[in-house]
C-alpha positions as a Python dict, from the first residue, in 0.01 Angstrom:
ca = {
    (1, 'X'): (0, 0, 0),
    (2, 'X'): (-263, -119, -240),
    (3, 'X'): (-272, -345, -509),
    (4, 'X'): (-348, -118, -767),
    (5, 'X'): (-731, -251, -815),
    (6, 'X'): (-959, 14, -668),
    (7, 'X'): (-913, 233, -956),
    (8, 'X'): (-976, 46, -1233),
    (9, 'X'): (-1236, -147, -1032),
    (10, 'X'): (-1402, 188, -978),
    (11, 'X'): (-1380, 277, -1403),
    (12, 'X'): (-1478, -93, -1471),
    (13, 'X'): (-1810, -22, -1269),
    (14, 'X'): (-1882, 350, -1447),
    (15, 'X'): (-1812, 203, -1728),
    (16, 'X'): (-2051, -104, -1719),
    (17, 'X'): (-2306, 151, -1575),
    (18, 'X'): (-2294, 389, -1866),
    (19, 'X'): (-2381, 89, -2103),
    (20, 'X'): (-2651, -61, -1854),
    (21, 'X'): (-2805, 281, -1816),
    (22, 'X'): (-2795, 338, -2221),
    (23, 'X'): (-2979, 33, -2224),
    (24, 'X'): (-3229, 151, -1995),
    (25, 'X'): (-3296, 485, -2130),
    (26, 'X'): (-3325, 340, -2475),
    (27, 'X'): (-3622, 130, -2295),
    (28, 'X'): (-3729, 385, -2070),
    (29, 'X'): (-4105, 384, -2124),
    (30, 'X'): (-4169, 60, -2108),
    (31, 'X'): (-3946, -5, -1780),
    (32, 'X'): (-4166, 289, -1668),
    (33, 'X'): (-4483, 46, -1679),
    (34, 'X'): (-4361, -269, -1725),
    (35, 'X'): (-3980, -299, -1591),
    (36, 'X'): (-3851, -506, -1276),
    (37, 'X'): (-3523, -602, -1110),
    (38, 'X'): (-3521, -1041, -1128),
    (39, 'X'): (-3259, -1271, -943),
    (40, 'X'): (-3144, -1622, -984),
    (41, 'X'): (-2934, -1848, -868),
    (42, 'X'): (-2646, -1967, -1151),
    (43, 'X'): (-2501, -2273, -1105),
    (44, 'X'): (-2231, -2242, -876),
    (45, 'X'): (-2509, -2060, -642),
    (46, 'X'): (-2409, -1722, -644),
    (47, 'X'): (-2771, -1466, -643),
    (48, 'X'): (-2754, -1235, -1008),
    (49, 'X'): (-2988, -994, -1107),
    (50, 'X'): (-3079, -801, -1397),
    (51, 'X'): (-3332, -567, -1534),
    (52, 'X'): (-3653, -750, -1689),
    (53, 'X'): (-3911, -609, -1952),
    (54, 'X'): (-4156, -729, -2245),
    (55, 'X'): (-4183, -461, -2515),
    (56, 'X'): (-4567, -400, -2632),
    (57, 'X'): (-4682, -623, -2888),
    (58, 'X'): (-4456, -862, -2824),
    (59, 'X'): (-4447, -1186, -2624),
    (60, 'X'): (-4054, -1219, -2570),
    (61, 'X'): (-3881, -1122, -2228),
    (62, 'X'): (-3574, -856, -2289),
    (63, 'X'): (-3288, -892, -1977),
    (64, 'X'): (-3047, -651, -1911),
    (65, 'X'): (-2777, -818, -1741),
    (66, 'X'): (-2667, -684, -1397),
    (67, 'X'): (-2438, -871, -1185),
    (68, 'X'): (-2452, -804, -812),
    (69, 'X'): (-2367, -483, -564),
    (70, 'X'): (-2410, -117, -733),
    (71, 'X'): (-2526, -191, -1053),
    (72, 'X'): (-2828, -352, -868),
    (73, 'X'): (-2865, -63, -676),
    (74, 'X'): (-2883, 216, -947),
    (75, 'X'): (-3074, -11, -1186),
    (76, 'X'): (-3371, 44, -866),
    (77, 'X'): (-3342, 421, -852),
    (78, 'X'): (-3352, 431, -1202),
    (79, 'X'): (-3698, 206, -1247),
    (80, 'X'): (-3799, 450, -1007),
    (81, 'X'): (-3720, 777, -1165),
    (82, 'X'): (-3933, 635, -1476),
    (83, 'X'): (-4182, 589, -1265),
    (84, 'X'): (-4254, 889, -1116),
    (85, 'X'): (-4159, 1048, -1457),
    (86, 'X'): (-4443, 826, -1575),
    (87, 'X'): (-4697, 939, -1259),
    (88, 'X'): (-4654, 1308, -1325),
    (89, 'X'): (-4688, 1307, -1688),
    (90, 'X'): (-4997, 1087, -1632),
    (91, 'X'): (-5122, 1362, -1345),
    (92, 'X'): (-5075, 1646, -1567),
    (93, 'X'): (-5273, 1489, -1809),
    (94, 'X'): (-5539, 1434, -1540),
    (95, 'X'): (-5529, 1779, -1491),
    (96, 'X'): (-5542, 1899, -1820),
    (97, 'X'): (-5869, 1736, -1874),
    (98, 'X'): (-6035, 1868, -1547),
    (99, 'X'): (-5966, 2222, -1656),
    (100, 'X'): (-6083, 2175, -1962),
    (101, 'X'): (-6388, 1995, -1841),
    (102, 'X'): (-6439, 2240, -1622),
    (103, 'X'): (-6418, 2531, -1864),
    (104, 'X'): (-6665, 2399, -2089),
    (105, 'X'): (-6904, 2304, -1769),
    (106, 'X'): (-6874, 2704, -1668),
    (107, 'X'): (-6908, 2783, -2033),
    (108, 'X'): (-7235, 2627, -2021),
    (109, 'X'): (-7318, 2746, -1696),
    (110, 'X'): (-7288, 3114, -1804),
    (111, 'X'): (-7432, 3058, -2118),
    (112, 'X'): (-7780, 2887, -1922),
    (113, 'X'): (-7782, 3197, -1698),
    (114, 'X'): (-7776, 3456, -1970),
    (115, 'X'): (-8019, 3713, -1952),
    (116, 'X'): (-8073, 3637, -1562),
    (117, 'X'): (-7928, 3863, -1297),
    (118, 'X'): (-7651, 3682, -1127),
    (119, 'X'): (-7656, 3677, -726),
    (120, 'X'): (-7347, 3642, -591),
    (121, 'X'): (-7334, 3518, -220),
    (122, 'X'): (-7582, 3295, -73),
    (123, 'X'): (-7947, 3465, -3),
}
């Protein structure tokens, strides 16, 4: 039989996850950019990590305490779903200003060629 632990070991974790990841989305933009996973050693030599950022503007390191195991885990996948979040919003943007360069390039195009017949094809 077991002792009884898994369970609340199991809500202990969701539970410490919910308020890491609160934290995280509440600094979402800037982990985006600027966020990393750090480790030390404490004193008795056991490895930690936790979630490391400096807000814009200012010169003072926030930590969001992890522990070890899972936490560590998800806190990665998260950074990285910022990330790309961050990549495709900058790509869209990107994009946005190539059509619109490129509509006021044809714009002038057409509007240069106006009153000339316009060959199609190559000859």
């Amino acid at each position: 039989m077991g002792d009884g632990r898994a369970i609340p070991d199991a809500r202990d974790l969701e539970r410490r996850w919910a308020a890491v990841r609160g934290r995280m989305e509440a600094a979402s933009e800037v982990l985006a950019r600027r966020g990393s996973i750090a480790s030390r050693l404490t004193s008795g030599g056991l490895r930690v990590y936790s979630v490391r950022y400096t807000e814009p503007g200012s010169r003072r390191q926030r930590a969001i305490y992890l522990g070890r195991g899972e936490l560590v885990r998800r806190a990665l996948a998260l950074i990285g779903e910022y990330r790309q979040r961050e990549i495709q919003a900058r790509e869209v943007e990107e994009a946005a200003r190539f059509a619109s360069a490129s509509g006021a390039f044809m714009r002038r195009l057409l509007a240069s060629r106006r009153g000339r017949p316009t060959r199609l094809g190559g000859s």
